[in-house]
BAFIKE-203156 format. One line per 10 residues: for each residue x, y, z of N, C-alpha, C. Coordinates in nm, 3 decimals, m for minus. Layout:
// BAFIKE-203156
X,Y,Z,X,Y,Z,X,Y,Z; ... .
This chain:
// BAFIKE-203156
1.088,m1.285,m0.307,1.219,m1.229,m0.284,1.214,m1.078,m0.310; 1.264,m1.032,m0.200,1.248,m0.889,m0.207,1.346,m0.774,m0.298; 1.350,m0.704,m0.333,1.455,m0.624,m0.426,1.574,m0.605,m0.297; 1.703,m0.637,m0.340,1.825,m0.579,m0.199,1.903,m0.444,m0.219; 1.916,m0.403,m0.311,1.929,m0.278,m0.312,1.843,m0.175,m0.380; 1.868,m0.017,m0.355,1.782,0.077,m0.418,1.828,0.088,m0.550; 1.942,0.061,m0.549,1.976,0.083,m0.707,1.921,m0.013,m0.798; 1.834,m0.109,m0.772,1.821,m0.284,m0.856,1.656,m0.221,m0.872; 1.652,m0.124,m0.847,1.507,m0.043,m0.866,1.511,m0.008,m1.036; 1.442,0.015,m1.111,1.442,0.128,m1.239,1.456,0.269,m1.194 .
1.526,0.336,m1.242,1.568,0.485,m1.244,1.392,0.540,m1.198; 1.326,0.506,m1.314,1.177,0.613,m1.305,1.096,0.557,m1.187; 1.144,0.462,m1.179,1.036,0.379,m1.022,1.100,0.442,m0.893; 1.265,0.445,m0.885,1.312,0.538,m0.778,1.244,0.681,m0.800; 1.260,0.703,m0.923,1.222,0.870,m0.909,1.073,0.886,m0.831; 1.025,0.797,m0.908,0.871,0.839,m0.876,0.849,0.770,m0.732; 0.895,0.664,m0.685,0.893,0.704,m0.522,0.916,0.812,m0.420; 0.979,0.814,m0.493,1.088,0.966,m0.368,0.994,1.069,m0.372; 0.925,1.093,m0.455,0.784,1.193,m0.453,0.675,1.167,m0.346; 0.656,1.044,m0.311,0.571,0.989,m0.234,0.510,1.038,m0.114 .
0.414,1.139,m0.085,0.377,1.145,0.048,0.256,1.129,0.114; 0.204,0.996,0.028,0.076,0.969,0.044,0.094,0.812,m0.016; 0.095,0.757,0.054,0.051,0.593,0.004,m0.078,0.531,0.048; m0.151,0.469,m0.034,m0.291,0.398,m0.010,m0.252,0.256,m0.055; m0.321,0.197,0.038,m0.282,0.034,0.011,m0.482,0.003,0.017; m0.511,m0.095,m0.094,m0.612,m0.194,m0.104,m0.559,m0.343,0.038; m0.693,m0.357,0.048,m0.708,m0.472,0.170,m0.677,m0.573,0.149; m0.795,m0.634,0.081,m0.822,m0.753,0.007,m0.727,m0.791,m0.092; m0.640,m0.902,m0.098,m0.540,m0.945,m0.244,m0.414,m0.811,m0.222; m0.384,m0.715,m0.120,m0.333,m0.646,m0.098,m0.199,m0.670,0.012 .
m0.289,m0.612,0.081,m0.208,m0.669,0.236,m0.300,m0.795,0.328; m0.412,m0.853,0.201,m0.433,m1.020,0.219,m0.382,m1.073,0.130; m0.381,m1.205,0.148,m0.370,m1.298,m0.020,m0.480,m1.278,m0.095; m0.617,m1.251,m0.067,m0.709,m1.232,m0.129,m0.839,m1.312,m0.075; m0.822,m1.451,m0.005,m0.891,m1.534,0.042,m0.965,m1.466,0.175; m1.139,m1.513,0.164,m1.204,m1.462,0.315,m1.220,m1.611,0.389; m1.227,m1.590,0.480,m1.233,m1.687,0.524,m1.359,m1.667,0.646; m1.452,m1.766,0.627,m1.615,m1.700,0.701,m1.631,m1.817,0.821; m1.654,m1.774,0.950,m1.690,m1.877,1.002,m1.864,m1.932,1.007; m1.929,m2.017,1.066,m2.058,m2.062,1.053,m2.175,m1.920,1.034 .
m2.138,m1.833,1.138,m2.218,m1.752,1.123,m2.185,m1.664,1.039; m2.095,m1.639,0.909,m2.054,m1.521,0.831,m1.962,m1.450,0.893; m1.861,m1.459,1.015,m1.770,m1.355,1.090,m1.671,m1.377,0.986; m1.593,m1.313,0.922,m1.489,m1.297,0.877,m1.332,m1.301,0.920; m1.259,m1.334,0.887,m1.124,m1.371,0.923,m1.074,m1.330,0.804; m0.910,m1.290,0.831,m0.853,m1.239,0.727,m0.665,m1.255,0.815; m0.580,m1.329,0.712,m0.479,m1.242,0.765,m0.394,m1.214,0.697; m0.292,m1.093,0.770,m0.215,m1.005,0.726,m0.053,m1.058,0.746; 0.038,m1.015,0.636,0.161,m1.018,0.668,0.231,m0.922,0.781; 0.287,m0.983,0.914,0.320,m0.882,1.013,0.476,m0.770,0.920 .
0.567,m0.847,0.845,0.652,m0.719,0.763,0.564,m0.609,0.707; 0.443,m0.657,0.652,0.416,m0.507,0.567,0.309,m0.453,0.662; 0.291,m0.485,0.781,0.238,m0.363,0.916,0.340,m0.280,0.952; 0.471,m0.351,0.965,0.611,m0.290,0.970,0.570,m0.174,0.917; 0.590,m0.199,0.831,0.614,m0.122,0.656,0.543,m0.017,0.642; 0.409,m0.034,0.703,0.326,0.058,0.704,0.335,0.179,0.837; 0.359,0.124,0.938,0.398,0.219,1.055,0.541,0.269,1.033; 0.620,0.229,0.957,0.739,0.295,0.940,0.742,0.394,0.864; 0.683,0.406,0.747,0.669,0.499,0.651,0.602,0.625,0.730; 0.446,0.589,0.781,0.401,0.707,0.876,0.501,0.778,0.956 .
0.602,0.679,1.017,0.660,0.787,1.155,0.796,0.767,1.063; 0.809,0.787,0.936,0.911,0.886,0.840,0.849,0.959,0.718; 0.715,1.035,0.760,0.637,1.126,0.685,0.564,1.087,0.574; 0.535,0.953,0.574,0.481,0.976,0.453,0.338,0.861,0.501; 0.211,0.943,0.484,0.101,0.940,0.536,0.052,0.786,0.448; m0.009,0.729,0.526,m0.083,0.565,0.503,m0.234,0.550,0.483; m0.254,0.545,0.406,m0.464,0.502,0.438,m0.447,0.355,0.338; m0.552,0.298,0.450,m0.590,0.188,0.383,m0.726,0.174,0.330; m0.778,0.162,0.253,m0.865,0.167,0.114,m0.935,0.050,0.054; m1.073,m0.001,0.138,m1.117,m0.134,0.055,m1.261,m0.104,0.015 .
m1.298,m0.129,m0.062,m1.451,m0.169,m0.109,m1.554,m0.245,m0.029; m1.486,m0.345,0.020,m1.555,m0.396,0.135,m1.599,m0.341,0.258; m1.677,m0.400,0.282,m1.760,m0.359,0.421,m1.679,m0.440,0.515; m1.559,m0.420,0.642,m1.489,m0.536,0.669,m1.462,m0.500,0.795; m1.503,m0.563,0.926,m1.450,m0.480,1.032,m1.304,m0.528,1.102; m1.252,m0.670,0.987,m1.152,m0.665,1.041,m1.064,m0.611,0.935; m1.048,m0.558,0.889,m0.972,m0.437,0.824,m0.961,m0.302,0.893; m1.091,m0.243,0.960,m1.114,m0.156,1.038,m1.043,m0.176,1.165; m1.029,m0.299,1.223,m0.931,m0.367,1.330,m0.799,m0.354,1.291; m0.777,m0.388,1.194,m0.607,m0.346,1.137,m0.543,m0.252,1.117 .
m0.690,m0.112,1.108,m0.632,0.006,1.096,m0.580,0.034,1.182; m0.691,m0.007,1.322,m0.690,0.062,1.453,m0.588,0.018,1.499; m0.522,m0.084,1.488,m0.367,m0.185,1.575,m0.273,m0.121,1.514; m0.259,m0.053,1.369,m0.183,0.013,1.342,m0.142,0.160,1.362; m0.239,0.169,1.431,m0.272,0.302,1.477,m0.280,0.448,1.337; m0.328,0.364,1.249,m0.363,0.451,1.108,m0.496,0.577,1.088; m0.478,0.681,1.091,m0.579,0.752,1.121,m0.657,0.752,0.931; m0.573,0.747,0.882,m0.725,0.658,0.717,m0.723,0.617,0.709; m0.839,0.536,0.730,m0.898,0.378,0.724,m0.990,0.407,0.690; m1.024,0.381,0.497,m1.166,0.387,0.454,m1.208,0.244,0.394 .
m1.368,0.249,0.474,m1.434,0.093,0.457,m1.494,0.127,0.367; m1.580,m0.004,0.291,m1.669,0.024,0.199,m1.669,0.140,0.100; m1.541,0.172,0.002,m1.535,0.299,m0.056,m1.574,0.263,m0.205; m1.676,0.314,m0.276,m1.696,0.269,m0.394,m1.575,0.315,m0.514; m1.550,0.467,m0.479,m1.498,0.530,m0.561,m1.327,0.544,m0.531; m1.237,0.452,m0.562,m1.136,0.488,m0.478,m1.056,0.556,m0.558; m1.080,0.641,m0.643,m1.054,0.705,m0.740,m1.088,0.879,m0.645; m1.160,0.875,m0.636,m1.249,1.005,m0.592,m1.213,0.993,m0.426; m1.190,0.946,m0.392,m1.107,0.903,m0.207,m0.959,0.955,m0.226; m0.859,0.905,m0.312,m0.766,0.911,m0.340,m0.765,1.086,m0.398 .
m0.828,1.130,m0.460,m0.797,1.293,m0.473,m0.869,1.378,m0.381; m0.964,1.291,m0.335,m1.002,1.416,m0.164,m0.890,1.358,m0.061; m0.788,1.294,m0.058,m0.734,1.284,0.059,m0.593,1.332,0.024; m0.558,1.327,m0.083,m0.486,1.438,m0.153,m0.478,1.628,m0.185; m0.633,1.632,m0.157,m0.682,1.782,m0.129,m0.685,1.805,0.023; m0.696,1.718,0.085,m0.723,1.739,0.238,m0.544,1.827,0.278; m0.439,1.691,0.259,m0.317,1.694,0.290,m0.263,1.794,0.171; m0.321,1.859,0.102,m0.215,1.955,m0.006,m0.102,1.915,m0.090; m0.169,1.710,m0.105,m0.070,1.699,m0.240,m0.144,1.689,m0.363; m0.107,1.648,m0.442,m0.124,1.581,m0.596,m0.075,1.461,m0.639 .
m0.229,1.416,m0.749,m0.204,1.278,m0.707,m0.061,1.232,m0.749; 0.023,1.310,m0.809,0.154,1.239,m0.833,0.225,1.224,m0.715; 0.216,1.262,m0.615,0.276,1.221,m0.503,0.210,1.170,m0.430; 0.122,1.043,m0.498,0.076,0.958,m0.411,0.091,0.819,m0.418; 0.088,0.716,m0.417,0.138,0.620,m0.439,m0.015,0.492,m0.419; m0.063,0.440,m0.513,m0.179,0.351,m0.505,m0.120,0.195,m0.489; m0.120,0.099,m0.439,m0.163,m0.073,m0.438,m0.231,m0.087,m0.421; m0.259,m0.207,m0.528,m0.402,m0.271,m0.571,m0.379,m0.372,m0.658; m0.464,m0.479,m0.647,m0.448,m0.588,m0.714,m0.580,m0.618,m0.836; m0.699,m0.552,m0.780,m0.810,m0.589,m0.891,m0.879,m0.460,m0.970 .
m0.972,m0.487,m1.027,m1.024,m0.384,m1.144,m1.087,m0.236,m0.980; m1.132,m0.281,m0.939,m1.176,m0.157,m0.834,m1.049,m0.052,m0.821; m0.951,m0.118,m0.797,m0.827,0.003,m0.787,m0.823,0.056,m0.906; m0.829,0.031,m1.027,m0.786,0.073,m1.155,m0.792,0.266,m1.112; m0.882,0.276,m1.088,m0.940,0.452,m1.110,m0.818,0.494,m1.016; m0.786,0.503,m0.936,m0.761,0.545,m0.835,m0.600,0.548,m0.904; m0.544,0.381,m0.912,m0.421,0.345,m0.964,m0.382,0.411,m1.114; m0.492,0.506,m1.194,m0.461,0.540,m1.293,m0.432,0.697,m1.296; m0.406,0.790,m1.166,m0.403,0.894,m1.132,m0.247,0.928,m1.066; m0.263,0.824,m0.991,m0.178,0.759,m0.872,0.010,0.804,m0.948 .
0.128,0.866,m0.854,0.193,0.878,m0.946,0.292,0.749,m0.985; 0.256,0.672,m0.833,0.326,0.561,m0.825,0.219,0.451,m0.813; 0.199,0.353,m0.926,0.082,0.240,m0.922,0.175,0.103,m0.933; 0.101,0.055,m0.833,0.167,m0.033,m0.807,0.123,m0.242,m0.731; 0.127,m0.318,m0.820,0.043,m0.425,m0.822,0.129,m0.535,m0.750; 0.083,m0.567,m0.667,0.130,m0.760,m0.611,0.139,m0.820,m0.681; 0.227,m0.908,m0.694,0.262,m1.044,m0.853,0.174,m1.097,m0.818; 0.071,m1.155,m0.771,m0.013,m1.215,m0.761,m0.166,m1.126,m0.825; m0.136,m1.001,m0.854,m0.279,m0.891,m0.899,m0.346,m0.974,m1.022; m0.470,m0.939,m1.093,m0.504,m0.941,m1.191,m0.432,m0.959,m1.270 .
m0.438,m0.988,m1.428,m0.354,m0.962,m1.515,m0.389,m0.788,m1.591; m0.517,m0.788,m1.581,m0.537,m0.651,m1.648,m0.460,m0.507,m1.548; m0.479,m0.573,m1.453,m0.431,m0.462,m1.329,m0.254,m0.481,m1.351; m0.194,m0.552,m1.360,m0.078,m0.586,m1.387,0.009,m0.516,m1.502; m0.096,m0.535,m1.623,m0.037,m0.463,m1.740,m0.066,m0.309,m1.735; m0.081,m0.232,m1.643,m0.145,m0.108,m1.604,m0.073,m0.013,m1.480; m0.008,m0.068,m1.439,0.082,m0.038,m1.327,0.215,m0.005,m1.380; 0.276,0.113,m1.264,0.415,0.119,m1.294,0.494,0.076,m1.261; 0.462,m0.041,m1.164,0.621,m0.152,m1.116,0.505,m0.260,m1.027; 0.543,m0.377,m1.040,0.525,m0.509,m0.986,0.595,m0.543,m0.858 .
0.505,m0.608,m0.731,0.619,m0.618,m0.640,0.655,m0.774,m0.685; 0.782,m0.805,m0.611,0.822,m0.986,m0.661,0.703,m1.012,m0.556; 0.711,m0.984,m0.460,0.604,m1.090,m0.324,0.445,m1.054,m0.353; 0.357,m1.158,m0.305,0.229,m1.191,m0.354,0.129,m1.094,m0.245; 0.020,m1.050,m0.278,m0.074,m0.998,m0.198,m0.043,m1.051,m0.036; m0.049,m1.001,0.128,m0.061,m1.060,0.190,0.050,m1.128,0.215; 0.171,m1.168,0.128,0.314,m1.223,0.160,0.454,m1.171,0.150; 0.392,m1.000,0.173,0.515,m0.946,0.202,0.537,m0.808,0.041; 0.407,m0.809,m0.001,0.425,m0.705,m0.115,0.401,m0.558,m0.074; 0.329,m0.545,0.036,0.349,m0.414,0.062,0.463,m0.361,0.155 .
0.533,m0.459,0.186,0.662,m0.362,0.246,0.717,m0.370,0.144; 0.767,m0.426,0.065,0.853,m0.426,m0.034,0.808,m0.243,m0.126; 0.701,m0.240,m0.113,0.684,m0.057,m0.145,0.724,0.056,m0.096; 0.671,m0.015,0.053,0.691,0.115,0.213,0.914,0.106,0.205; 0.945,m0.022,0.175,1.100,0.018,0.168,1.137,0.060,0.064; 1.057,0.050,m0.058,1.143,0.162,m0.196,1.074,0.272,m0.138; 0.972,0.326,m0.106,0.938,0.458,m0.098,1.072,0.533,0.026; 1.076,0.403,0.120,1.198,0.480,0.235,1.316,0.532,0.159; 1.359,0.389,0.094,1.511,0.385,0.050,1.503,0.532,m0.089; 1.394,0.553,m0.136,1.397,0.621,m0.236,1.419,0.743,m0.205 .
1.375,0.794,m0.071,1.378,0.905,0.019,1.470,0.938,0.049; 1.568,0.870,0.091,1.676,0.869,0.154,1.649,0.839,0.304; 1.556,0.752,0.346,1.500,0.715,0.519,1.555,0.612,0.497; 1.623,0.527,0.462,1.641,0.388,0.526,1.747,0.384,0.636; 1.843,0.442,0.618,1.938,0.497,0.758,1.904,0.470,0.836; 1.801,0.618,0.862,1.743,0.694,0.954,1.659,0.538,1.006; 1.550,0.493,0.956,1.506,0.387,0.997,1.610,0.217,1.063; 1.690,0.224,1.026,1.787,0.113,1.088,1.819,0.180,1.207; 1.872,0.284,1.200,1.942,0.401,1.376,1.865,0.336,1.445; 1.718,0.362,1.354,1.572,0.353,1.513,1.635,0.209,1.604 .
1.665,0.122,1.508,1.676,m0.039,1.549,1.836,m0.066,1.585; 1.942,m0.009,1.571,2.083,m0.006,1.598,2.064,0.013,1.712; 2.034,0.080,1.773,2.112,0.145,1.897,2.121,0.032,2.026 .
């Protein structure tokens, strides 16, 4: 169940959204449940919640830049970038700590205006910089107690829009984003 208003947010979780102009989302246990799924020959399968693709192309085309960020070597993640039409899409990143402040130097923010999800110990670095960190109820427990807000929905079932709409609503874009769909 998703949060229904911006106000049912914490004061410092609104604040520190509205800063946001850089969000990185983890793959795996992220915007998956966490499960691979291999066929005979090792091909990989994976799937994604279609709300938090929403979520993710909405935020881009209301400024606030998307990379997706896994450790894995995964080409259907690399497929998900490309359908989303996401221009960062980093595979296999060891350091997502050190990704997360060069892509922050690239675009001329800091990491406080960036926003990390992640569910396991690999995000930690990255999520401990990050100004907004932020874990799937379904994350780790260590990753959990380490973060600055929990989404209610699970990796893969709807936890990363539930971010991409506090980062909107925190902005003041959620309007602007319904107009797109009113008319």
């Amino acid at each position: 169940m998703a949060y229904a208003h911006l106000a049912d947010y914490p004061a410092d979780i609104r604040e520190r959204a509205a800063r946001v102009r850089l969000a990185c989302f983890d793959v795996d246990g992220t915007l998956t449940d966490g499960r691979l799924w291999l066929d005979a020959e090792g091909r990989e399968l994976k799937a994604f919640d279609i709300h938090d693709g929403m979520g993710l192309r909405l935020l881009e085309e209301h400024g606030v830049r998307v990379a997706l960020v896994t450790a894995r070597h995964s080409a259907v993640a690399e497929a998900r970038g490309r359908e989303l039409r996401l221009t960062e899409v980093h595979i296999g990143v060891k350091d997502k700590r050190a990704l997360l402040e060069s892509l922050c130097a690239k675009y001329g923010h800091t990491p406080t205006e960036a926003a990390m999800m992640g569910d396991d110990l690999v995000d930690l670095g990255a999520m401990g910089i990050a100004g907004l960190a932020v874990a799937p109820a379904n994350a780790h427990a260590w990753v959990k107690e380490r973060v600055h807000w929990r989404t209610r929905a699970g990796g893969g079932q709807g936890a990363a829009r539930e971010l991409c709409d506090l980062i909107l609503g925190a902005q003041g874009k959620a309007e602007a984003v319904l107009a797109g769909f009113l008319r």
